[in-house]
C-alpha positions in Angstrom: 88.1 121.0 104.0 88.2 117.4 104.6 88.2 115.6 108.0 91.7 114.1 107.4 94.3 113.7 105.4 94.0 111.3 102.4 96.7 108.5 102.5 97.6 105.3 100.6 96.9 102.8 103.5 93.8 104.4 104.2 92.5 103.9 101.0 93.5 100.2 100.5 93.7 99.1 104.1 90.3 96.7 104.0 91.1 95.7 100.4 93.3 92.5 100.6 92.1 89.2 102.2 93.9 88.5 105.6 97.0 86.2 105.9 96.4 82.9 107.8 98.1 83.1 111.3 101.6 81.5 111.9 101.0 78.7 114.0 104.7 76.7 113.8 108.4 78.3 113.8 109.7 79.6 110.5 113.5 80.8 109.3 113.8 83.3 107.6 116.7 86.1 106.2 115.0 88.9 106.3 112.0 90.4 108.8 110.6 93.3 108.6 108.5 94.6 111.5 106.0 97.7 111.5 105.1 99.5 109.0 107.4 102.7 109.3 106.3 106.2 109.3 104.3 106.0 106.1 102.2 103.4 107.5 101.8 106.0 110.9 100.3 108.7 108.9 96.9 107.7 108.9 
């Protein structure tokens, strides 16, 4: 039995490069904050 339960963000979590930070204001249409309950299930 295994210590956890596999998931998709675990396994791909440290595999993209990091965005640059925002540092001025933006507009935008859409935002979408958090990562929902998928993202929770690690």
């Amino acid at each position: 039995m295994t210590e956890h339960t596999s998931s998709y963000y675990a396994a791909s979590a440290n595999k993209y490069a990091p965005f640059d930070t925002l540092n001025e204001s933006i507009s935008c249409d859409v935002c979408v904050v958090g990562g929902g309950y998928t993202g929770l299930s690690y």
